[in-house]
Steps between C-alpha positions, in 0.01 A plus 500: 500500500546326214825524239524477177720260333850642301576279204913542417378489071196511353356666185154607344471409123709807406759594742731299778531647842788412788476583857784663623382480896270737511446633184397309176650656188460424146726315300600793228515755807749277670709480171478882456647587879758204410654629163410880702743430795818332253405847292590658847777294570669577180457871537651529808806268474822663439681471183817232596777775399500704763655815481725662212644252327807757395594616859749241522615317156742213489878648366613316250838639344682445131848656443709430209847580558769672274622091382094465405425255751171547712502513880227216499290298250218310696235644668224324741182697532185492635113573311351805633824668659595808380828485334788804480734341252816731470702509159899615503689493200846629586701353191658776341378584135244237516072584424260220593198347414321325794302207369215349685213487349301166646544682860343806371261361341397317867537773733355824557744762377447775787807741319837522401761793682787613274682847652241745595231314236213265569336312244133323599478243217255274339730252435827518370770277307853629519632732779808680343777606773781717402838457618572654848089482579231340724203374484237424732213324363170429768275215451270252642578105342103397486587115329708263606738325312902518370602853269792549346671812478788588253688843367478464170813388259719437843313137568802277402679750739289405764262805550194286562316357771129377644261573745362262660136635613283287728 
């Protein structure tokens, strides 16, 4: 009984073949089930968020008090965690204009809460908040770096602060 020899490469003038034990496949077939299985691969991975991103945001609170000083003006947050940011303005006789418009312009803005109203933005660039009222404002910081964050006309009174995203 006689065998016949199995080369591990070898090619006619017009195509290369490879023995794979004991089959020999072409060279482009070989490339095809290669790019087909990482195809595969990619299809069936799961995305790296799992689950709802808003079941359980990160409270972060602001409260200005009647002597217009806020409760806290640095904030450390994380990309890709969903944010409920909580606005209080308790000084009596006193309208606000929330300023932060670099953080809003790098995060997605999911919607803002004021009473019984929701508000699903494209973007936004001043949140008003009238005296006595809250604010709840959900979003998702997408690039890190530092934001400021200011009421506008009370700076030098030290409304203002910064996130800190990374």
């Amino acid at each position: 009984m006689a065998t016949t020899p199995t080369p591990t490469s070898f090619s006619d003038s017009t195509l290369s073949y490879y023995n794979l034990g004991r089959w020999i496949v072409k060279k482009n077939a070989l490339i095809a089930a290669a790019a087909l299985a990482a195809g595969l691969m990619w299809w069936v991975t799961p995305a790296t968020a799992a689950g709802n991103l808003a079941a359980r945001p990160v409270d972060i609170k602001l409260t200005v008090d009647r002597d217009l000083k806020p409760s806290d003006t640095i904030y450390q947050l994380e990309t890709g965690k969903y944010v409920r940011w909580t606005i209080r303005n308790d000084a009596p006789g006193e309208e606000m204009q929330l300023m932060a418009p670099d953080l809003w312009r790098y995060s997605y803005l999911n919607y803002i809460k004021f009473g019984e109203n929701e508000v699903f933005p494209f973007g936004i660039y001043t949140v008003e908040i009238d005296e006595d009222a809250e604010v709840l404002i959900f979003f998702i910081p997408i690039q890190p770096g530092d934001y400021d964050w200011w009421i506008k006309g009370q700076e030098s009174r030290g409304l203002k602060g910064k996130f800190i995203v990374r």
